[in-house]
N, C-alpha and C positions, 0 to 999 in steps of 0.2 A: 660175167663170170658164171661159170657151171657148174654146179658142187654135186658130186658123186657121192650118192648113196642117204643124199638129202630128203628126206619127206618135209620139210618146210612149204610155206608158200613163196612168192619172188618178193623179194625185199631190193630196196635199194641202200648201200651199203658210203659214206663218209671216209676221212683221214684224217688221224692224231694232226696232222699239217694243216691249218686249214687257207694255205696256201694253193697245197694240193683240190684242184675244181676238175677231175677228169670225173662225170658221171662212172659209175658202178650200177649195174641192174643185178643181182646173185640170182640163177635159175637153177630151183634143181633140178638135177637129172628126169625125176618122175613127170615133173612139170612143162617138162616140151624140150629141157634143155639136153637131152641122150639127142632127137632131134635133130635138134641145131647143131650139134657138135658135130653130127656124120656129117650134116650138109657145108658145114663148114670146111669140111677135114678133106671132101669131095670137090673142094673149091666153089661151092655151091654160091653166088651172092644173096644175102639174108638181109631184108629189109623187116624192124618189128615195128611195130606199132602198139601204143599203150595207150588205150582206151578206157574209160568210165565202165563200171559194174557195178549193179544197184545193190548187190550182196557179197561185196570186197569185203576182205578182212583189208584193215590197213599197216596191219603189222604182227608178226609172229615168228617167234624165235624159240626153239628148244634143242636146249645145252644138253651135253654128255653131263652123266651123273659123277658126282662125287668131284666136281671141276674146283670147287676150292673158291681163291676170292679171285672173282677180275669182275670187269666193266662189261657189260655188254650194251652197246648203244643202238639205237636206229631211229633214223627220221620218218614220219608222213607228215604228208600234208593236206590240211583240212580245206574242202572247196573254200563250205559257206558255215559262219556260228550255225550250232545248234546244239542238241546234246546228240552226243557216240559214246554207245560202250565199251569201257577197259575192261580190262580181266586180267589179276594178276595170280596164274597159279604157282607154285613153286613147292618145292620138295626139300626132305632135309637129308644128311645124312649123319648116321652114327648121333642124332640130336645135336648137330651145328647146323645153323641155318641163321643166318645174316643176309638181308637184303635191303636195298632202300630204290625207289621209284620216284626218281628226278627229272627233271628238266632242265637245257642246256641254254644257258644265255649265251648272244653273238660273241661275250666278251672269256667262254669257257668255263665260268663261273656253275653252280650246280643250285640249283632250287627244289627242298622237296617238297611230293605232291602236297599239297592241305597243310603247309605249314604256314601256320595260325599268324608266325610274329614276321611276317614277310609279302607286303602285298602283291609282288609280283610272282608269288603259288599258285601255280594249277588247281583250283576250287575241284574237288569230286567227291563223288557218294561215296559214303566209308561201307564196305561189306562186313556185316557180321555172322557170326556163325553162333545159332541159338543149339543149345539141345532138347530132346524131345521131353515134353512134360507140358505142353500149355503155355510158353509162354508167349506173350505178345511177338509179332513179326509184320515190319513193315517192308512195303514193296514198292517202288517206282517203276513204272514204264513210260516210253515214248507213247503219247498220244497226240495225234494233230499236231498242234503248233503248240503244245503243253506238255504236262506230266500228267501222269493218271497217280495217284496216291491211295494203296488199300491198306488193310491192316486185319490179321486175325488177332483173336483172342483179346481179352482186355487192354486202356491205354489210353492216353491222353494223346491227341498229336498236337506238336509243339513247334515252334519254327525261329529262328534269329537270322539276320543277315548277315551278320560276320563271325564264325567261328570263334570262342573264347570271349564272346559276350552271352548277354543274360538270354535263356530261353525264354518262350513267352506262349502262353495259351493261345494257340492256332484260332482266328476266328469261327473258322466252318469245322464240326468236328464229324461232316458226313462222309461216309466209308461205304464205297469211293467216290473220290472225288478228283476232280482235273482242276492244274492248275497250270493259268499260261506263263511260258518261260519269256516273257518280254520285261524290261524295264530291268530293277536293281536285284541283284542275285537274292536265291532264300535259301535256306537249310531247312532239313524237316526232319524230327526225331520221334518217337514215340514213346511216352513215358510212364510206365505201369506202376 
């Protein structure tokens, strides 16, 4: 599918049916798919091929403003475990702004992301947004086969393994420090 006047990246695209299995690739226009349409439109035969990128986005969608409430879904699929970055940004209008970040079980059921009372939640870092004055701010990155862990300004760091249990005094309290992402999952907070 071609979508005109899209600046998205190519997504691949599902059906409310989920009888319905006809692959969807959505290409926009900017994206190669003005392209593909003349050569199609010229009887051209088009063979694509979808190949690996070491700096793919795996997903991205931006709505027209002021769209009200619907659903907007999209699949990827992850090779191999490791940690990938989400990014949720979103906008309000007129101070209405409702959204929630789920995941879609085989049987259409919905899971949100990090919720705590439901083991099979998508685990992720929560984003905060501090403002300026000093106050503590902790940062993960991808490091190796680890996380890198820093932290400005004052703060304890602290860690549990399951969300909605007891924090606990982080063993190693060096800033920075890597920690490897193998074995049973950890949470890490920092507490000033």
């Amino acid at each position: 599918m071609i979508t005109p006047e899209d600046i998205g990246f190519p997504f691949r695209i599902g059906d409310i049916n989920s009888a319905v299995t006809i692959p969807v690739l959505v290409i926009a226009e900017q994206f190669g798919g003005a392209a593909l349409k003349t050569a199609l439109n010229a009887g051209t035969k088009v063979t694509a091929q979808i190949s690996g990128d070491p700096a793919t986005r795996i997903a991205e969608w931006d709505g027209p403003k002021g769209f009200g409430a619907l659903d907007v879904n999209f699949g990827f699929a992850v090779a191999e475990p490791g940690i990938y970055p989400l990014r949720l940004i979103t906008g309000q209008e007129a101070g209405n702004a409702n959204f929630e970040w789920f995941s879609i079980q085989p049987d259409g059921s919905r899971i949100l992301i990090n919720d705590i009372s439901n083991a099979a939640a998508l685990r992720t870092f929560r984003a905060r947004t501090e403002s300026a004055g000093g106050e503590s701010r902790l940062s993960v990155t991808k490091s190796g086969t680890g996380v890198s862990l820093s932290w400005t300004g004052p703060g304890t760091l602290e860690e549990t393994v399951a969300l909605g249990t007891n924090w606990t005094t982080s063993p190693s309290q060096a800033n920075p420090q890597v920690v490897t992402t193998s074995g049973q999952a950890k949470y890490f907070r920092l507490r000033n």
